[in-house]
N, C-alpha and C positions, 0 to 999 in steps of 0.2 A: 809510421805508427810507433814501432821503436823508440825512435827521437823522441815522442813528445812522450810517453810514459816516463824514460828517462827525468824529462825535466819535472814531470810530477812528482817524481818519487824525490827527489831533488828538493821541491816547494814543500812535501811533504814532511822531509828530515828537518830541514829546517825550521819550518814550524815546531816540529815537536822538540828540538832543540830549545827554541825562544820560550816553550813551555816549560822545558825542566828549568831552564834558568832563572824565569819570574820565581817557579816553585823554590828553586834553591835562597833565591835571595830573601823572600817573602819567610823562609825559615831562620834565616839567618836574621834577619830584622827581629823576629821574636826573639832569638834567643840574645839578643846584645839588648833590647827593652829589660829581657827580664832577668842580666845579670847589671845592669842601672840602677833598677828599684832598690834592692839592700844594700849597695851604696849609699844612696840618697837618703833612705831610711836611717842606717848607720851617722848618717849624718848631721840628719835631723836630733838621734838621740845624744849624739855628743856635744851639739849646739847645747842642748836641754843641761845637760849634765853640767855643763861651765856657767850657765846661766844660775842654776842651783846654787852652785859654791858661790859665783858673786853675792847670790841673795842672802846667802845665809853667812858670809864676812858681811854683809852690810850689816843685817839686823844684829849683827855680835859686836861691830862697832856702834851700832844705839844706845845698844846694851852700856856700853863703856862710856858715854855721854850721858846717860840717863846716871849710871852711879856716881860720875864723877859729880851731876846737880845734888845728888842727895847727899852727897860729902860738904856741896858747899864750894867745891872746886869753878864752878861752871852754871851757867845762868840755866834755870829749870826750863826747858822747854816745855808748850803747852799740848793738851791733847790735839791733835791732829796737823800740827808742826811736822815741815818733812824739810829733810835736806838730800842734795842729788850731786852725788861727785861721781864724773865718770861715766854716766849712764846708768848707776845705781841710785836707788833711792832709799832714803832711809825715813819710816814714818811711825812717829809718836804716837800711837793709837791709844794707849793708855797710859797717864802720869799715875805715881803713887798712889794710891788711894787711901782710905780710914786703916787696912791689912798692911800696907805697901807695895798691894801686886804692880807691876807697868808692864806692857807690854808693848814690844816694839817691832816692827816690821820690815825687813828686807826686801825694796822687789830691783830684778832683773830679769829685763824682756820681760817673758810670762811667766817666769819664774817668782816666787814669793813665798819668805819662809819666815817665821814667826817666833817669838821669843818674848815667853813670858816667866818673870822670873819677883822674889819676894822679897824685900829692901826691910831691914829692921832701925 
């Protein structure tokens, strides 16, 4: 009787062994998920962030094509005229009007930034 107590307490440790260890790993698993996420976050917002400044050199060189039409330099593009160098886009939304406002748009990815400016 000895003997087989023995090997219960035995079957026992061990079990409870295999339990702290699932519990340890199962801890451990959350905590590397939730030093991942602000990573990936951080990451997302620095995508965001380089997409901006594309969009916003893009619509600054529309800008630079829209004045150089109104100088006469350069063929006036029409309202909703776009050009795409790069994976940027550059679109004409508005040509000079009766004031001279034009407005011109930058997008990158989902970035898009805007530029509206008055030609005399």
């Amino acid at each position: 009787m000895n003997m087989s107590q023995n090997r219960s307490e035995r079957r026992m440790h061990r079990g409870t062994v295999l339990v702290v260890i699932v519990v340890v790993m199962a801890i451990l698993s959350l905590v590397v998920a939730g030093a991942v996420r602000p990573v990936r976050d951080e990451s997302d917002l620095a995508t965001l962030r380089v997409e901006t400044t594309r969009a916003f050199y893009a619509s600054e060189s529309g800008a630079i094509i829209m004045m150089n039409a109104v100088l006469g330099n350069a063929p006036m593009p029409t309202a909703g005229d776009s050009i795409t160098l790069n994976g940027q886009t550059i679109l004409f939304v508005q040509i000079p009007d009766a004031q001279g406002v034009s407005i011109v748009e930058g997008i990158s990815g989902d970035a898009i930034r805007r530029v509206e400016f008055t030609t005399q």
